[in-house]
Every structure is written in C-alpha cells, then in structure tokens.
C-alpha positions as CSV (number, residue, x, y, z in Angstrom):
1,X,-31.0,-11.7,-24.4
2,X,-33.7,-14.7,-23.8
3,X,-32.1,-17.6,-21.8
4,X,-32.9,-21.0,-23.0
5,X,-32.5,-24.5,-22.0
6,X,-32.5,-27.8,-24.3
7,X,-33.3,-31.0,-23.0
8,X,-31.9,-33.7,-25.3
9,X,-33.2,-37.0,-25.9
10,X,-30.7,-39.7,-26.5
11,X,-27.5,-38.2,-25.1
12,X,-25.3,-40.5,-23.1
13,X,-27.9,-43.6,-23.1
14,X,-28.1,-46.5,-25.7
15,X,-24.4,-46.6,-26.4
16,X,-24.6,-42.7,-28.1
17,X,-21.8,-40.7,-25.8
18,X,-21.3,-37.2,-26.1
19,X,-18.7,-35.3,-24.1
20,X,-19.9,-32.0,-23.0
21,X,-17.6,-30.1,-24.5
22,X,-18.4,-31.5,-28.0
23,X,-22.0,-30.8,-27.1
24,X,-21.1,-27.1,-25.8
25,X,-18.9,-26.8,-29.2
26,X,-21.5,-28.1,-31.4
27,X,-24.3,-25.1,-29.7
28,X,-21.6,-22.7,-29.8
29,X,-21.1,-23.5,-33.8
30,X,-25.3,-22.7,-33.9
31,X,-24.0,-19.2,-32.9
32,X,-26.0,-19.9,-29.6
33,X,-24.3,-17.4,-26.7
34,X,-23.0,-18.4,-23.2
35,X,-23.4,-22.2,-23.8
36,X,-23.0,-24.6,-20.1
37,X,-24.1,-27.9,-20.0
38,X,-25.8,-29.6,-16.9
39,X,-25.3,-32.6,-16.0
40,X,-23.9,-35.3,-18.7
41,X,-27.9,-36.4,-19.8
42,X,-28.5,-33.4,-22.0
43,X,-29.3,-30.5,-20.3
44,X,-28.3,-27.6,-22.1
45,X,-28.3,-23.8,-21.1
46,X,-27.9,-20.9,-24.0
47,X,-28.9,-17.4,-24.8
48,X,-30.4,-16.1,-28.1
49,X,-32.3,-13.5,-29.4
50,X,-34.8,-16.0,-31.0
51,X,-37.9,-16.0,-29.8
52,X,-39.4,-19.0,-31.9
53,X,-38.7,-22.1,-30.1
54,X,-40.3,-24.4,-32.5
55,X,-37.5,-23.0,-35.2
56,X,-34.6,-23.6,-32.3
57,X,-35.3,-27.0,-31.8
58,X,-35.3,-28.2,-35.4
59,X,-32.5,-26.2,-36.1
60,X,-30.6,-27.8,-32.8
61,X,-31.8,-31.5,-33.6
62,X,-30.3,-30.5,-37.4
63,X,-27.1,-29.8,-36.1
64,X,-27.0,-32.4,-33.8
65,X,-28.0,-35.2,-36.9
66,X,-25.1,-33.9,-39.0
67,X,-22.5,-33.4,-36.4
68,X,-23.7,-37.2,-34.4
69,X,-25.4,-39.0,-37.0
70,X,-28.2,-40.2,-35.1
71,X,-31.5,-38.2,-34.1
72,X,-31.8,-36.4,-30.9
73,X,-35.0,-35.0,-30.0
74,X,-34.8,-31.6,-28.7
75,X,-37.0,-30.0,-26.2
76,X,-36.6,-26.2,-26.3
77,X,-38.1,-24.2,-22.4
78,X,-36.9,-20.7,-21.4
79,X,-35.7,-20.9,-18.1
80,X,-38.1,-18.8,-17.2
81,X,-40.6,-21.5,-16.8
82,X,-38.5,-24.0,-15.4
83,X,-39.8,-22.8,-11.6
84,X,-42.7,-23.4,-12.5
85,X,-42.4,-26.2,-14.3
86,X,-39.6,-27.7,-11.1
87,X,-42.8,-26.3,-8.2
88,X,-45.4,-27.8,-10.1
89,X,-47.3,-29.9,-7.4
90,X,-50.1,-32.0,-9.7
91,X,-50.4,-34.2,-7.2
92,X,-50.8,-32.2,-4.0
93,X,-48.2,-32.0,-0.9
94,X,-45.4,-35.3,-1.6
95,X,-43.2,-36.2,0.2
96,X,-40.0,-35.7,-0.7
97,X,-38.4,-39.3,0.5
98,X,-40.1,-41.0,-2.5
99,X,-38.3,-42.6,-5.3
100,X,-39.2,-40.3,-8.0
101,X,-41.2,-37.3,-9.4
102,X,-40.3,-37.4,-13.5
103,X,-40.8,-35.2,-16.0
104,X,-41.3,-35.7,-19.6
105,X,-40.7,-33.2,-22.1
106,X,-42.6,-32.7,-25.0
107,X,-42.8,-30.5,-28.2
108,X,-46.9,-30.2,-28.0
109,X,-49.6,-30.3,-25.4
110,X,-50.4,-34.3,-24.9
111,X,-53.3,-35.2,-27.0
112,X,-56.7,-36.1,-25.5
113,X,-55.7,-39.9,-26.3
114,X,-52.6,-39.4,-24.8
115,X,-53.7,-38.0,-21.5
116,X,-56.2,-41.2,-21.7
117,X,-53.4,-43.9,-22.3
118,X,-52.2,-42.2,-19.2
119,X,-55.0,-42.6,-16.7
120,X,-54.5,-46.3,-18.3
121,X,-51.6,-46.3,-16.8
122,X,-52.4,-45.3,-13.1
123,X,-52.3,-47.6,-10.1
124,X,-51.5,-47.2,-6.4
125,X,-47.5,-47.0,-6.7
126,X,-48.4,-44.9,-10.1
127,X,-49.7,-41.5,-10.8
128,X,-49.6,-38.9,-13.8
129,X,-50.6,-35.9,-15.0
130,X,-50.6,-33.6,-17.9
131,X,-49.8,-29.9,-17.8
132,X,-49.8,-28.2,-21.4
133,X,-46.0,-29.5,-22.9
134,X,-45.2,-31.1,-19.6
135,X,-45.8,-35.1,-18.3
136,X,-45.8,-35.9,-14.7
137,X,-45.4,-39.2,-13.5
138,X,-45.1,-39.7,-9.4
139,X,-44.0,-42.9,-9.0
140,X,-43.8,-44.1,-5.3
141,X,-41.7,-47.0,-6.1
142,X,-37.9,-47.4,-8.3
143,X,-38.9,-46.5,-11.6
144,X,-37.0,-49.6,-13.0
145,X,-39.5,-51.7,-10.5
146,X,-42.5,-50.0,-11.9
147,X,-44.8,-51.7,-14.6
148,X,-45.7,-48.6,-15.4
149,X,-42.0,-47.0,-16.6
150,X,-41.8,-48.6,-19.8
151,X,-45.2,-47.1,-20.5
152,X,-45.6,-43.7,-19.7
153,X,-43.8,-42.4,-22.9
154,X,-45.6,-45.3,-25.3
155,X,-48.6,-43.7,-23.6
156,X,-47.8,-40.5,-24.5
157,X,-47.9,-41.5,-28.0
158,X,-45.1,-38.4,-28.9
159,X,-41.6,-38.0,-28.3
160,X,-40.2,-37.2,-25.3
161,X,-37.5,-36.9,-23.3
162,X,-37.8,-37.8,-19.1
163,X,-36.1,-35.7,-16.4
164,X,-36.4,-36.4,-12.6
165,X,-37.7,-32.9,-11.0
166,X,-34.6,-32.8,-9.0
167,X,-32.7,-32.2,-12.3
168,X,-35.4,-29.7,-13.4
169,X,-35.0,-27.9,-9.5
170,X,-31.4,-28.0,-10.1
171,X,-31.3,-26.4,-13.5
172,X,-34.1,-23.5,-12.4
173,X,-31.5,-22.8,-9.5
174,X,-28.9,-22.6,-11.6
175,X,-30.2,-20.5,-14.1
C-alpha cells in the first residue's frame, strides 16, 4: 500500500495545539493505515490505497476543520519523493553550517508571478528557488533576522506550509 506523508499548516503555532495522539486519532478515524507523527509541527506519515492526493488533502483538511475548528492546510507527498525533494541542491554545493535551507510546501506548481515575487525577494544573505510544488529559500542568516522571512510565502501568493530540509531529511530517513 502507497505510503504518504502530510505536512500540516497551522499545527502547534499561533496558539492552535494539537497533541499527537489526537492528530494520529483523528487520521486513524479517516481510515488512513499505520498512522506516526513526526515531530510536534505537523508531519504526518500514513498508508492508503488512494492514489489521488488532491482528494486526500481536502478530505484530511475536512476532518481536521470539524474535529479542530480552525483550517489547516494540508500538503499531501508520497514518501517516495521526499529524497528527492530532502537532496535537492537548487543552489549548488552549501555548506551545511548555515542557518537554514527551508522548504515550502505547496498544493500547485508556483505561478510565473510567483516565482517573480520571488527573485524580488533575493539578496546576498537571500536566495530561492522553485521546483514544480516545492519552494526553496537558502537563507544564510537566522530566518527571524532575515527581511526576507516574512516574505517568501506572501511571495508565493498560495498557501503554504515551511519545513527546514533537515526535517524533510529526517522524515525521508525515517520512512
């Protein structure tokens, strides 16, 4: 059976906390098979046979409106891709010692606008790229000391939900 993860957006941030085994009870109620959270941030692993990941996520983020009363984006990947997605090197050999390497999740490929609001955004401690449903940002400084930060999901014009690739590396491993 296909192997899944969710990345949720607005899951233990902004005053909304969910304990895991609420969240694991909640995907186990979608009839969603060997459920394990990742960290508390809303990283999500399941199996199921469905192969339409559109139809998952709106039926997750349904769920997860009734049973929290709030929305939470929900950003379906099989783990399949998340080497690839955890390898990806868009901006050539990094070292590893700096701040952060983020990704944001999104339901389509950024829009031409998007990927232009983006290059906006660039600047020496600042870099992004766009790869299909994924957002890079290298950022060689704190994120919270970045100008850029706040921006790079307004840029993106969509939701989206950010994870540092560590997390991404960590969940790949793990699954």
């Amino acid at each position: 059976m296909p192997r899944y993860v969710a990345f949720l957006r607005a899951i233990n941030v902004g005053g909304h906390v969910v304990k895991m085994d609420r969240l694991t009870a909640l995907f186990e109620e979608l009839r969603l098979g060997n459920v394990e959270t990742f960290i508390a941030s809303g990283n999500v692993l399941f199996d199921t046979s469905s192969k339409d990941i559109a139809a998952l996520e709106r039926r997750i983020e349904r769920k997860l409106h009734d049973a929290l009363g709030y929305e939470v984006d929900t950003f379906v990947r099989p783990v399949g891709s998340l080497a690839d997605i955890a390898t990806s090197h868009p901006f050539g050999a990094c070292d590893e010692k700096l701040p952060a390497l983020y990704v944001g999740f999104l339901k389509e490929p950024a829009s031409t606008k998007a990927r232009e609001a983006l290059r906006g955004l660039a600047c020496a401690t600042d870099e992004f790229h766009v790869n299909g449903r994924e957002a890079y940002w290298l950022c060689r400084i704190r994120s919270s000391d970045s100008a850029a930060g706040t921006g790079f999901q307004k840029a993106l014009g969509a939701s989206t939900t950010v994870r540092n690739v560590n997390t991404v590396r960590r969940l790949a491993a793990k699954a």
